[in-house]
N, C-alpha and C positions, 0 to 999 in steps of 0.2 A: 477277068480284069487284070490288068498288069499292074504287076507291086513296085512302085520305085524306093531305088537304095533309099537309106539312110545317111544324107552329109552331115560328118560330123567334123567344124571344124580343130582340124590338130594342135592350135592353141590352147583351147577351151579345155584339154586335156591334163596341162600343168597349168600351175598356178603357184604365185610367191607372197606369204603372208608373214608380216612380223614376227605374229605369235605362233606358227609354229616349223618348229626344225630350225630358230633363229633366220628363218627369211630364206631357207635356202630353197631350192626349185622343189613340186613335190608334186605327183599325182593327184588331179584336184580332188577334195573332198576326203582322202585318205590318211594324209601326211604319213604316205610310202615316201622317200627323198628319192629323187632319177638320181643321186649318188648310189644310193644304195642297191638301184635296180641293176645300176652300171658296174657296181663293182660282184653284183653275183653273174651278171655275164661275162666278166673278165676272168672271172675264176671255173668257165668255161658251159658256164646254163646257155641253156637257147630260151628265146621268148617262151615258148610253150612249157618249158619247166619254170621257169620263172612265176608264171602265170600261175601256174597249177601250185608252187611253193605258198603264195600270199593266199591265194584261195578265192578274196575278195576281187583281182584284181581281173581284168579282161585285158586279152591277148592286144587290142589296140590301145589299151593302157600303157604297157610293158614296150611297147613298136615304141608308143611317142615317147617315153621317158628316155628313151636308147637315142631316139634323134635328136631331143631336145640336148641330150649331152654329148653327140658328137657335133651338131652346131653351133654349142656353145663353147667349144676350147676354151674362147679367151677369157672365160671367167677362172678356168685351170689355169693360165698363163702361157695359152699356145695358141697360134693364129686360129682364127676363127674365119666364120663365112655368115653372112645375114641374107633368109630370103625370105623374099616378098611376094607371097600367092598372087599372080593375076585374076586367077579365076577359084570357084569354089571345087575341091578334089576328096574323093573317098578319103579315108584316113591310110587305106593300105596306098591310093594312090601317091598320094602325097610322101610315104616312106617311100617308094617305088623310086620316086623320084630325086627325093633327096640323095637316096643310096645313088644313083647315076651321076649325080653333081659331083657329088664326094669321091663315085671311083675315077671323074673324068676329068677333075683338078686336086692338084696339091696344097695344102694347108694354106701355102704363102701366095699360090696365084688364088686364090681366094680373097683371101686381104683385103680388106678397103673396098669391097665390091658387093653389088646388091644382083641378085639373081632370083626371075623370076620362076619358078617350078611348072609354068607354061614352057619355058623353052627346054626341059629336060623328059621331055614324055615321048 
């Protein structure tokens, strides 16, 4: 019998409560902050160490937190870009994708614009 994937969608991943981190974005169910994921990937971890750091956390935990904050610039105060799943996509897919969005515009042709992560596969 053939086993189908698991969709999970990349939303359901974060999630922004009052009560905790003051409302800022956070791994759902965790309250890791995608600040925090982001700034130990800046400081030059890859997802798999990251991963491996928290213990609790799964590798597509760690993906979404990372695209949830380069999607979201403009809450940092840098152009941002908003997209809109047409169809239901892996979690890897759906990074897959966004990474091509991001290497295939810049911050500002972004802008004001809604892109659906069907036209970047």
């Amino acid at each position: 019998m053939k086993s189908m994937a698991t969709v999970t969608e990349i939303g359901s991943l974060i999630s922004r409560r009052p009560d905790i981190r003051g409302g800022r974005p956070c791994i759902a169910g965790t309250g890791v902050s995608v600040r925090r994921i982001a700034q130990w990937h800046n400081m030059g971890l890859i997802p798999e160490e990251i991963a491996r750091k928290f213990g609790h956390l799964s590798l597509a935990q760690v993906h979404a937190a990372l695209a949830y904050y380069h999607a979201n610039q403009a809450e940092r105060g840098h152009a941002g870009m908003v997209l809109a799943p047409q169809q239901r996509f892996t979690v890897g897919e759906q990074l897959r994708r966004i990474l091509r969005l991001r290497a295939a515009l810049s911050a500002s042709a972004i802008r004001s614009r809604v892109e659906f992560l069907s036209n970047w596969g």
